[in-house]
DODRENPA-165705 format. One record per residue (C-alpha): residue number from 1; x, y, z; residue in three letters. Coordinates in steps of 0.001 Angstrom, whole numbers. Each point is the difference from the previous one (the first is absolute). Last residue first. Layout:
+------+---------+---------+---------+------+
: resi :    east :   north :      up : resn :
+------+---------+---------+---------+------+
:  NUM :       X :       Y :       Z :  ALA :
...
+------+---------+---------+---------+------+
END
This chain:
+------+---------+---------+---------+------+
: resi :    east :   north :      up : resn :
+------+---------+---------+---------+------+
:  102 :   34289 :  -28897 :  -14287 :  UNK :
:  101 :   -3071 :   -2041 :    2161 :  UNK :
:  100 :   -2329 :    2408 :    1211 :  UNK :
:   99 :      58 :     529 :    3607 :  UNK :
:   98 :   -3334 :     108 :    2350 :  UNK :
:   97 :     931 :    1073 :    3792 :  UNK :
:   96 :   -1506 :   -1873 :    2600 :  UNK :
:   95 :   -2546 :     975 :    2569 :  UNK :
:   94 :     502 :   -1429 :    3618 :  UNK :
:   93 :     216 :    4018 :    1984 :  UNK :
:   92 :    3617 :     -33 :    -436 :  UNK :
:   91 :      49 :    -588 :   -4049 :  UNK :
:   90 :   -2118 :    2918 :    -471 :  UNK :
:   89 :    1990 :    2551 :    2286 :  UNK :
:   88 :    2907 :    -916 :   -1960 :  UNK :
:   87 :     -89 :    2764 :   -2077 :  UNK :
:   86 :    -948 :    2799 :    2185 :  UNK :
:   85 :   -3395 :     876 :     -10 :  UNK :
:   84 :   -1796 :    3818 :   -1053 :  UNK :
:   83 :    1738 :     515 :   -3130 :  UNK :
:   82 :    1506 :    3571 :    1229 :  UNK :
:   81 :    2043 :    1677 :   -3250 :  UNK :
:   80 :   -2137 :    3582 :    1113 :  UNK :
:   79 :     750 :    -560 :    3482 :  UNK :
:   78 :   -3450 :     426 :    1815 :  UNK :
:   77 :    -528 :    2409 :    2674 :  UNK :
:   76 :   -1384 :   -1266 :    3501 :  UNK :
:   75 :     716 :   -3155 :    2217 :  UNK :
:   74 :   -1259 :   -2468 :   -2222 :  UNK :
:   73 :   -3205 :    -109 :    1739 :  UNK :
:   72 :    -600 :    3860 :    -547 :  UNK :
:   71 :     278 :    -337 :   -3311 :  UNK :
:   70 :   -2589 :   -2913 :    -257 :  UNK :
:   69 :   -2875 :    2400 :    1898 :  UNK :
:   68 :    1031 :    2876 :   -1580 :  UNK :
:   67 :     -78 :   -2176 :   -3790 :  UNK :
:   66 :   -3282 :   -1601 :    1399 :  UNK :
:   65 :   -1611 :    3444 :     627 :  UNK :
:   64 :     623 :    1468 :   -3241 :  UNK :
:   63 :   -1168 :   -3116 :   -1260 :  UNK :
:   62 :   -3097 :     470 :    1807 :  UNK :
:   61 :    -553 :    3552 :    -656 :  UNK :
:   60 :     277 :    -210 :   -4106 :  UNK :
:   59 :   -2427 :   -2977 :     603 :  UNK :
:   58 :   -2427 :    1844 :    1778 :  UNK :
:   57 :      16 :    2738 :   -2242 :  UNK :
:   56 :     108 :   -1583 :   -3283 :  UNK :
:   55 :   -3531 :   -1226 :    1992 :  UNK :
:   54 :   -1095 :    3080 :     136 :  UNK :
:   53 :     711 :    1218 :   -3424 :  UNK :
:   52 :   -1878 :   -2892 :   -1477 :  UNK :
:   51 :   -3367 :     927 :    2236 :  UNK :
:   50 :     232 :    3044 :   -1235 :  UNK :
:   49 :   -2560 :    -462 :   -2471 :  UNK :
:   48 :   -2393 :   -1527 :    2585 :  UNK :
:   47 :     535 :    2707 :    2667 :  UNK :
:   46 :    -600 :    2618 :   -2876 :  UNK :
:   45 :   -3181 :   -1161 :   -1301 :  UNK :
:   44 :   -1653 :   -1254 :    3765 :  UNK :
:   43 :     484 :    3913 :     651 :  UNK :
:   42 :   -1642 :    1416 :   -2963 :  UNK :
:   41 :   -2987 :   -2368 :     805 :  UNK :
:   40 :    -350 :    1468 :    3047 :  UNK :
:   39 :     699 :    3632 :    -695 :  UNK :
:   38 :   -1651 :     717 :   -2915 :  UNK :
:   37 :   -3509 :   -1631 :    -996 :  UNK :
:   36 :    -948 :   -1081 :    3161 :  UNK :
:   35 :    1614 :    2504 :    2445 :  UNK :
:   34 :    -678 :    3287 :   -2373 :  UNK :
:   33 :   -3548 :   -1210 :    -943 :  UNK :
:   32 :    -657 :    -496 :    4105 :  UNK :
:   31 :    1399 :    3220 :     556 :  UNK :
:   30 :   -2502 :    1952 :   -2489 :  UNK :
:   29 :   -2984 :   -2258 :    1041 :  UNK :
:   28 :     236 :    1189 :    2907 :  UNK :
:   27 :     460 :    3902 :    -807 :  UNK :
:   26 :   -3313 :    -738 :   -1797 :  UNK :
:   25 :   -1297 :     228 :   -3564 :  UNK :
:   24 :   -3127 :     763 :   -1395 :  UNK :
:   23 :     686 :    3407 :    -280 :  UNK :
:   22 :    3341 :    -583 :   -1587 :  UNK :
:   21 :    2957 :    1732 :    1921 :  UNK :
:   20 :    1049 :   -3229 :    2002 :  UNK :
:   19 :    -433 :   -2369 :   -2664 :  UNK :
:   18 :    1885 :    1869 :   -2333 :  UNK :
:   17 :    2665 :     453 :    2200 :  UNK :
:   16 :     194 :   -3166 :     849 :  UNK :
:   15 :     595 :   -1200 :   -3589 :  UNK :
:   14 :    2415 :    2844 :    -489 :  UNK :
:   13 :    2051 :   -1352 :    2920 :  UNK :
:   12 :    -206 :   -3807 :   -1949 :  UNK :
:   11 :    1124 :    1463 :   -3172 :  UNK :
:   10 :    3216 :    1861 :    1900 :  UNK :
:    9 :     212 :   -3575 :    1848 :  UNK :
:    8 :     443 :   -1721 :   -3279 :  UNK :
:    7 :    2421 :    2447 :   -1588 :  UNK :
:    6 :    2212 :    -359 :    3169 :  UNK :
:    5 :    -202 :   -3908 :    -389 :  UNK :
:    4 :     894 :     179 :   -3613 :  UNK :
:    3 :    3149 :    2380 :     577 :  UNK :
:    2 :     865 :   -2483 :    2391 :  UNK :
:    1 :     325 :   -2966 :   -1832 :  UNK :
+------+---------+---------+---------+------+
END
């Protein structure tokens, strides 16, 4: 993706160098070619195709986040064999256990 936007804005320099250095042209209308064709719409390219990148971002950061955030509520470090409840937790807080029948 890059390659294509730095072969885009080398066109786009040219561009405004041909306007500025034509007799008709105009140091003005060299910068405004640059903006219009190059830069603006160059930037609305890459902010939209990174768009996915971003938001792996945000979630990469968020569960980061939750995993510090529940770590720290246990009390620190994980044991590696750690299931999170005891066993009868469930049947003290009113659920009951489901048992197949042998």
């Amino acid at each position: 993706m890059y390659l294509i936007v730095i072969g885009w804005m080398y066109v786009v320099l040219m561009m405004s160098v041909a306007e500025a250095t034509n007799t008709t042209g105009s140091v003005l209308g060299a910068i405004v070619t640059f903006f219009l064709y190059g830069l603006l719409p160059v930037a609305i390219i890459v902010y939209v195709m990174r768009t996915p990148q971003r938001r792996r971002a945000i979630k990469a950061r968020e569960a980061a986040e939750d995993a510090e955030r529940a770590a720290a509520e246990r009390g620190g470090s994980i044991p590696p064999d750690a299931g999170g409840e005891a066993a009868g937790a469930a049947e003290a807080s009113g659920v009951a256990a489901v048992r197949k029948e042998p």
